[in-house]
C-alpha positions as CSV (number, residue, x, y, z in Angstrom):
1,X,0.0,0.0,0.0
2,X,1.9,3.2,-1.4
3,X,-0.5,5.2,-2.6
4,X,-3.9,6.2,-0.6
5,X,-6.9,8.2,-1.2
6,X,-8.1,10.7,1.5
7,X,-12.0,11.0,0.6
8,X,-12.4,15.0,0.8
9,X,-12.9,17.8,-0.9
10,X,-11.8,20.0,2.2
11,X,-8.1,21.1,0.8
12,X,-7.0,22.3,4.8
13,X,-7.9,18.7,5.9
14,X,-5.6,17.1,3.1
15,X,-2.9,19.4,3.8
16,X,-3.0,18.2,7.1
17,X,-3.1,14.8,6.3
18,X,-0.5,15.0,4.5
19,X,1.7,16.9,7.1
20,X,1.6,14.6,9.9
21,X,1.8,11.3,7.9
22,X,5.5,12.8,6.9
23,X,5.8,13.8,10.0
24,X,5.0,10.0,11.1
25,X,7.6,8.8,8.8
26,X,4.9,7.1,6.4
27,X,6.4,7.3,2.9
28,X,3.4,7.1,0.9
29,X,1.2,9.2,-1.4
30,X,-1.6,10.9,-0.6
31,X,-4.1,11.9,-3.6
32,X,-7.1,13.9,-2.8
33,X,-10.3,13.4,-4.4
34,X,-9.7,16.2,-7.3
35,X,-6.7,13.8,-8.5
36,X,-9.8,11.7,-9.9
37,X,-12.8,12.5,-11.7
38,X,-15.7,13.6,-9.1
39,X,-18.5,11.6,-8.4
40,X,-21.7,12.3,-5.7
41,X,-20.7,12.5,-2.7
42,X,-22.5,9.7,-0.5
43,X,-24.8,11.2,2.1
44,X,-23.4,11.1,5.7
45,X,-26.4,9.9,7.5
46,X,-24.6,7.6,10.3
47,X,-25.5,8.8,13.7
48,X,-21.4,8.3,15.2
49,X,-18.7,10.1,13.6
50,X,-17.0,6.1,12.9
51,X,-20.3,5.5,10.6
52,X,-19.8,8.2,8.7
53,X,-16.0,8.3,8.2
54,X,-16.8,4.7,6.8
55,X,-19.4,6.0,4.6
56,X,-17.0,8.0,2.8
57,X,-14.1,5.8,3.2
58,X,-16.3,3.0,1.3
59,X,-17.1,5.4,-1.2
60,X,-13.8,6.2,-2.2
61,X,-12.8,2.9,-2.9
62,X,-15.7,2.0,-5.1
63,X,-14.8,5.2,-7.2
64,X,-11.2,5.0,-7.2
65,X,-10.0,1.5,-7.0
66,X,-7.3,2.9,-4.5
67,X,-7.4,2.3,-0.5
68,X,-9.3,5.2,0.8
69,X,-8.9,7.1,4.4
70,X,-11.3,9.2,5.6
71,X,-12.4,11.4,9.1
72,X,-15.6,12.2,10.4
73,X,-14.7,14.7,12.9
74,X,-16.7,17.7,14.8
75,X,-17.3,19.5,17.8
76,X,-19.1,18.1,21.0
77,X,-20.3,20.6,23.3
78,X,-21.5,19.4,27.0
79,X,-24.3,21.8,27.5
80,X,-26.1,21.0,24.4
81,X,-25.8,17.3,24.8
82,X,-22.8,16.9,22.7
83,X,-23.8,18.4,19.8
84,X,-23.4,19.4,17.3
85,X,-21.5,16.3,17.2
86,X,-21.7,14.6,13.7
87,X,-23.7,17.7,12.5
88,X,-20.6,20.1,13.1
89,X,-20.3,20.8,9.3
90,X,-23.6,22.0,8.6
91,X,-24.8,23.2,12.3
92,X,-26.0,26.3,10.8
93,X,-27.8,24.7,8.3
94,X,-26.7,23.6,4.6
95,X,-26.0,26.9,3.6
96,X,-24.0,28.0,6.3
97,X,-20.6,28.1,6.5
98,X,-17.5,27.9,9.4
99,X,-18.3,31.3,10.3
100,X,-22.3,30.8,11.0
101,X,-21.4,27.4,12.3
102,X,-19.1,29.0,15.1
103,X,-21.1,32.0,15.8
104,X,-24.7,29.6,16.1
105,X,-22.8,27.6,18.7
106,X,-21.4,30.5,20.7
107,X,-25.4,32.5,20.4
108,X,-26.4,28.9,21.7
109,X,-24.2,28.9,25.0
110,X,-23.8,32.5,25.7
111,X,-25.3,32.4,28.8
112,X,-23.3,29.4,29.9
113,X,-21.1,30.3,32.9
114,X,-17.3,29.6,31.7
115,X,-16.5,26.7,34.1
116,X,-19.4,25.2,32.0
117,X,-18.7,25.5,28.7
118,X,-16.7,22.5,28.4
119,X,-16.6,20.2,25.2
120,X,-13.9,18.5,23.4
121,X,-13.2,17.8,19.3
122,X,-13.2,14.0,18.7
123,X,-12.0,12.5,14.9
124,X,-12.7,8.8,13.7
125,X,-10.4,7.8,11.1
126,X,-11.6,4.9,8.7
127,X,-9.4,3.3,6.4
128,X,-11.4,1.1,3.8
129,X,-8.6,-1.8,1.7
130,X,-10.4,-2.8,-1.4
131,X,-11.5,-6.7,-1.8
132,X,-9.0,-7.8,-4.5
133,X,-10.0,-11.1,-4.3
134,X,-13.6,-10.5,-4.7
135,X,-12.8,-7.6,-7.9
136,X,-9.6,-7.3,-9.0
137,X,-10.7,-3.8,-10.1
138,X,-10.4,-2.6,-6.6
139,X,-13.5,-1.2,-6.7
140,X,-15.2,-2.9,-4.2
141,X,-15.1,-2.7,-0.4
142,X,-13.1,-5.2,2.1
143,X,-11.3,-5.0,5.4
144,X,-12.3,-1.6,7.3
145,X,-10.3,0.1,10.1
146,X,-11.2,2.8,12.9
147,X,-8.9,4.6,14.9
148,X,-10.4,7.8,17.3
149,X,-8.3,11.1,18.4
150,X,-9.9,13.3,21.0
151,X,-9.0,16.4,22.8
152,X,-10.9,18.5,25.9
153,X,-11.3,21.4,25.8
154,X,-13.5,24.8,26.7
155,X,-15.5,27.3,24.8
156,X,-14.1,30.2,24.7
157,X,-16.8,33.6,24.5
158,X,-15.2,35.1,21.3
159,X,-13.2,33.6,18.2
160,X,-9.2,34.0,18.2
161,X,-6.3,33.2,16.1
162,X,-6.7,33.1,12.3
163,X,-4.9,29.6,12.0
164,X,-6.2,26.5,11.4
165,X,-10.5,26.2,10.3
166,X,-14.1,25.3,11.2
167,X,-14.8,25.4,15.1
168,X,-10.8,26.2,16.3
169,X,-11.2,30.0,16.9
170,X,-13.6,29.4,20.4
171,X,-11.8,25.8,21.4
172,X,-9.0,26.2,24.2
173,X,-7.5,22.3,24.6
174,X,-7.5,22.0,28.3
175,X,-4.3,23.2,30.1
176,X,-3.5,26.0,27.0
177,X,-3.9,29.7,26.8
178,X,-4.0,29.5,23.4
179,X,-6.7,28.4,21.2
180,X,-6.3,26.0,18.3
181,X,-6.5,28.5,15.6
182,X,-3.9,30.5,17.4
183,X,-1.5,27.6,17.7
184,X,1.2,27.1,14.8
185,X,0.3,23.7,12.4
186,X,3.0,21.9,14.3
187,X,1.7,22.6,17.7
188,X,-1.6,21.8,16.7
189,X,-1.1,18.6,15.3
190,X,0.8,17.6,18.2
191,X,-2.3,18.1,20.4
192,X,-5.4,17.9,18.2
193,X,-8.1,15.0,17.6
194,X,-7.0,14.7,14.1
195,X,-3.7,14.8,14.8
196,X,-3.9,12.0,17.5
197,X,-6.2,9.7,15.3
198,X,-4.1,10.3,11.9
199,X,-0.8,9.1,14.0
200,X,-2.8,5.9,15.3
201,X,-3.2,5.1,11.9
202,X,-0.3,5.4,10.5
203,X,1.6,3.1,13.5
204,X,-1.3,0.9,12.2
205,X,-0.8,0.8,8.4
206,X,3.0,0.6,9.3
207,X,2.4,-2.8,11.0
208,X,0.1,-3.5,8.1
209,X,3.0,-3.1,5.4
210,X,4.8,-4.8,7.2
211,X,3.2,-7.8,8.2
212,X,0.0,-7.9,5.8
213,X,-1.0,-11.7,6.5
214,X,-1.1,-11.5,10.5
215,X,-3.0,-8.2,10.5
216,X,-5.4,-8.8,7.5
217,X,-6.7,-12.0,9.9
């Protein structure tokens, strides 16, 4: 396995994919889903962020005969019951954006006293192989893999930092000053969900190069 697909059209989330699998030492090629010709993307209707990352990790393979990654991630906020959860990408609705999505969560907790505006940002991370044996194509699904990153956190009253994207302006990772989008992309990765789960994965598709037999079983 040299060459992976990371199912998403999200250009920040492929850049960062790509960032800590070097950092990981995995030498292996990561194409994004403009390197192939687009298809529809499947609807994520699971009700856990590992459903979903599946969904689209399955997808990608059928499309692009490759081995396909792919994260589910999002926000969970305590107070409103861990939501938006799943729905972190289109809280505001499907036209809104990062912006609306931040500031609907914030208008949603702003009479939440500080000590209680905890939450935390958890990532699955699927990675689909395609059943060779069944289609030599690679088009069709076979093994499936999960690892999970999470980091706590609190929500901050007002957006800072102009790094990083969707909810990391108003998340401070417990025991920082800073929050996520005001962190450098190395100190993120080092702390954040994605980062967390993307390393899992690639200590596991090391071990898979490596010994493809014992781990396939």
């Amino acid at each position: 396995m040299d060459r992976v697909v990371l199912a998403t059209n999200n250009a920040k989330k492929l850049v960062e994919l790509r960032r800590v699998l070097a950092d990981c030492g995995l030498d292996i090629e990561v194409c994004g889903l403009g390197d192939f010709e687009r298809y529809p993307e499947p609807a994520e209707d699971g009700r856990t962020f590992d459903a979903n990352a599946l969904i689209k990790a399955r997808a990608a393979v059928v499309h692009t005969g490759l081995p396909a990654l792919a994260d589910d991630s999002g926000l969970e906020v305590d107070v409103l019951n861990r939501m938006p959860g799943v729905r972190s990408s289109r809280w505001a609705g499907p036209a809104g954006d990062d912006a609306a999505n931040l500031q609907l969560v914030l208008d949603q907790i702003d009479d939440v006293p500080d000590a209680a505006r905890t939450g935390r940002f958890v990532c699955a991370m699927a990675l689909v192989l395609p059943d060779l044996e069944a289609d030599p194509s690679g088009r069709t699904p076979g093994q499936e893999f999960l690892q999970r990153g999470e980091v706590e956190g609190h929500i901050i009253r007002a957006p800072r930092g102009d790094n990083g994207f969707g909810y990391d302006p108003i998340f401070q990772p417990l025991g920082e000053q800073r929050t996520t989008a005001e962190m450098s992309p190395a100190q993120k990765d080092a702390i954040s969900h994605r980062g967390r789960a993307v390393r899992a994965m690639a200590t596991f598709i090391k071990g898979l190069r490596e010994h493809p037999v014992t781990l396939a079983h």
